[in-house]
N, C-alpha and C positions, 0 to 999 in steps of 0.2 A: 442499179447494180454497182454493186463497187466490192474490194479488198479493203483490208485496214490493219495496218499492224497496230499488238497493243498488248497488253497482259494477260492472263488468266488470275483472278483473284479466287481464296478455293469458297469464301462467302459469297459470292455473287451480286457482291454492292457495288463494285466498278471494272473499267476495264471491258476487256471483251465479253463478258455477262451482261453487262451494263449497257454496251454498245449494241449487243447483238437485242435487248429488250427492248432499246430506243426505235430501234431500226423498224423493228415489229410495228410498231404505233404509227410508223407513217406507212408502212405496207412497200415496203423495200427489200430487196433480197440483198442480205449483208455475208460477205465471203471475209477470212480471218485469216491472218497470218499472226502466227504466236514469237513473240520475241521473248517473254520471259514470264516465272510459275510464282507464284510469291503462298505461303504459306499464312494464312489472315482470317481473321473474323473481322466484326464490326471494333474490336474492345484491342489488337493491337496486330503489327508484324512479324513471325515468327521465323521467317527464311526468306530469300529472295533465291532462287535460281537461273542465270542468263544463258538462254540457248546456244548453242555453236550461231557463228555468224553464217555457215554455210548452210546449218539447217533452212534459217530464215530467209536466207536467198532461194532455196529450193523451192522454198512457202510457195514466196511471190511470184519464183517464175510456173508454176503451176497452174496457180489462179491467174497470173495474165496471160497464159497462153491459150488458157480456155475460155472465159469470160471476160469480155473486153469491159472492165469500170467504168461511170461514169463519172466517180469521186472518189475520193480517197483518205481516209482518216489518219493521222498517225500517231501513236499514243509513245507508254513508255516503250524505249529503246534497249536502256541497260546498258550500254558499253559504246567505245568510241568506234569498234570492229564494227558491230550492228548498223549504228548510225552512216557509217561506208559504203556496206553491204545495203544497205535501202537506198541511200542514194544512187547506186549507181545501177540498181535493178529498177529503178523511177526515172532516167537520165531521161528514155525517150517515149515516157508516158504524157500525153495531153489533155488531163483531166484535171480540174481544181483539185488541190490537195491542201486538205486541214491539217495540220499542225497542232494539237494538243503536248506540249513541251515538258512533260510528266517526268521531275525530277525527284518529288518526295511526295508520300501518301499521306491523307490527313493525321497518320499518326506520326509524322515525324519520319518515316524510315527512308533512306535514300533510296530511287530509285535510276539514279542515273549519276553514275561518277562523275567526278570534274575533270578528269583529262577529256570525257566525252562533249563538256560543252563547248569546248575549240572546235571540236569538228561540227556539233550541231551547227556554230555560225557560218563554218564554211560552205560546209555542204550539203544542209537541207534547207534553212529559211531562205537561199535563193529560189529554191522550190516552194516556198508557200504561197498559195492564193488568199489564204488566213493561215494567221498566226494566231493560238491562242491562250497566251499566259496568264498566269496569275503574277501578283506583285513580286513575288518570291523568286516566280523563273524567270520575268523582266528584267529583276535587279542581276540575276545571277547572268543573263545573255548577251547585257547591256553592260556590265561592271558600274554600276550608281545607283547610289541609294536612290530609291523616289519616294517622295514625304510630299508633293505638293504638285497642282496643276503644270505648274510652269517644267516643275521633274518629269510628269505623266509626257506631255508636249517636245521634250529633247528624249524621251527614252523611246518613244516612239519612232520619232526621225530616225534614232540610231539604228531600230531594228528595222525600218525602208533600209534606211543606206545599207543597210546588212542585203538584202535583194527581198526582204517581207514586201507581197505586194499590197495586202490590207494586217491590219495588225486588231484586233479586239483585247486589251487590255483589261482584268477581270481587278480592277481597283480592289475594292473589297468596300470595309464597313468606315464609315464615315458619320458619324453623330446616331441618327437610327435612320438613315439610308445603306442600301449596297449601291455601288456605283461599278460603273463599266465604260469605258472610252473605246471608240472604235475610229478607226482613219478613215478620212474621205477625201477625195480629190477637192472642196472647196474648205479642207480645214480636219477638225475632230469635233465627231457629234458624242456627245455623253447622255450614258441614260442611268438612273437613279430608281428603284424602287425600297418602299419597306422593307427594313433590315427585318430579318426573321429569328426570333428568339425561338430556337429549335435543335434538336441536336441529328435533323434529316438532311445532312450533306453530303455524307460518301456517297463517292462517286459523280457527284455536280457536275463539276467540270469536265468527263468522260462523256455524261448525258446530254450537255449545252453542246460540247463539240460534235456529236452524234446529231444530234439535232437538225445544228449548220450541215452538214452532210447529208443529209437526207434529203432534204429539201433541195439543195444544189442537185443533187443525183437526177430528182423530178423534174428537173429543169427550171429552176428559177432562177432569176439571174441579178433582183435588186438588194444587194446584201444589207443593206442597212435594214429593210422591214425584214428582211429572212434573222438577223440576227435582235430584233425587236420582238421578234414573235417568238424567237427559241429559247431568250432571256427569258421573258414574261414566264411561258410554258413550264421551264426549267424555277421559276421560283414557286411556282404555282405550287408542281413535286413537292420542293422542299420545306413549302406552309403546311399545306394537309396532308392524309394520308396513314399510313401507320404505321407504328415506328416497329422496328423490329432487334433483336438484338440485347444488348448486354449493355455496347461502347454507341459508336458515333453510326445511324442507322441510313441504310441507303434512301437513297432518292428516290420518291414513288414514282416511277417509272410509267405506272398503268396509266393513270392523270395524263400524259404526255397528248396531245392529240392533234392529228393532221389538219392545216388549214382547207382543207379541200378533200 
């Protein structure tokens, strides 16, 4: 059981569509709190619309006062007001909270301003039990370009010292590998699969961080296989399945499946 702030996308390939399908595959009851409306198909961005910050406080305190989570998602925010208002309606929540850092959709469109990423540093990756960026929101949370292991290795520190208490770093493509780095108390384990020549990715990173969530929620507690298994799962999606769409087609979702 858990809430999760995130998007409403009006195609249904990411976002809280996205989340609420993953959630389905491992047989989890997923509760929603909407922080913004974006106007989208697979093929581009038309609008983004950001809620009052007080609606989304409203959200949250509804669903925690009624159903107590036992994780917690966080997707796009939209604004530095939002990003406030969620932290400080999570202040004295005791549940791992994922962290999905959703600053731009695969088509390029912002979905999180830069006066917001000052406050994401302060006042949520103190909150994160994972973090999970792609290169793009690393570079933009960290301020450093990352081009190389030894970069992967200090951007990660950065984002601990920031209060992250594991970090999964979503590398990307590297010759015809994808790679992925994730923190571990005796270092950084990296995992590498087959690069997928495919155009089945919206939404990826909405479904891998749903994933991690799910499974925390059941009570699992070894994140390195929890996030080995939710890689895998989540490439799986975006090898097979069928494409849907116009543009860049969602993540087959159904494929997802529970290890247990």
């Amino acid at each position: 059981l858990f809430p999760y702030t995130t998007l409403f996308r009006s195609s249904g390939g990411a976002g809280l569509q996205a989340d609420l399908k993953t959630f389905q595959q491992f047989q989890v009851y997923g509760m929603s709190v909407v922080t913004l409306l974006t106007i989208q198909n697979t093929q581009s961005v038309e609008q983004v619309l950001v809620l009052e910050p007080s609606f989304v406080r409203q959200q949250l305190r509804a669903v925690l006062s009624d159903i107590p989570p036992r994780a917690i998602k966080l997707g796009a925010l939209g604004n530095a007001e939002i990003v406030q208002a969620v932290a400080e309606e999570l202040k004295s929540v005791k549940v791992p909270i994922v962290i999905d850092p959703v600053m731009v959709s695969k088509h390029g469109h912002a979905l999180l301003d830069d006066q917001a990423v000052e406050s994401y540093r302060k006042l949520l990756l103190p909150k994160a039990y994972l973090l999970t960026p792609n290169l793009l929101e690393a570079e933009k949370l960290t301020g450093m370009s990352i081009r190389s292991f030894p970069d992967v290795q200090l951007a990660l520190h950065r984002l601990q010292e920031m209060g992250c208490q594991n970090v999964l770093l979503k590398y990307g493509r590297v010759d015809q590998e994808y790679r992925v780095y994730l923190t571990q108390e005796d270092g950084i384990a990296g995992m590498s699969l087959p690069f997928q020549t495919t155009n089945r990715t919206h939404g990826s990173g909405c479904v891998l961080a749903a994933c991690i969530t799910a499974l925390l929620a059941l009570g699992q507690t070894d994140l390195g296989t929890i996030v080995h298994y939710s890689v895998t799962e989540v490439s799986s999606g975006v090898a097979t399945g069928e494409s849907l769409g116009k543009g860049i087609s969602p993540v087959e979702t159904r494929l997802i499946r529970c290890p247990f």
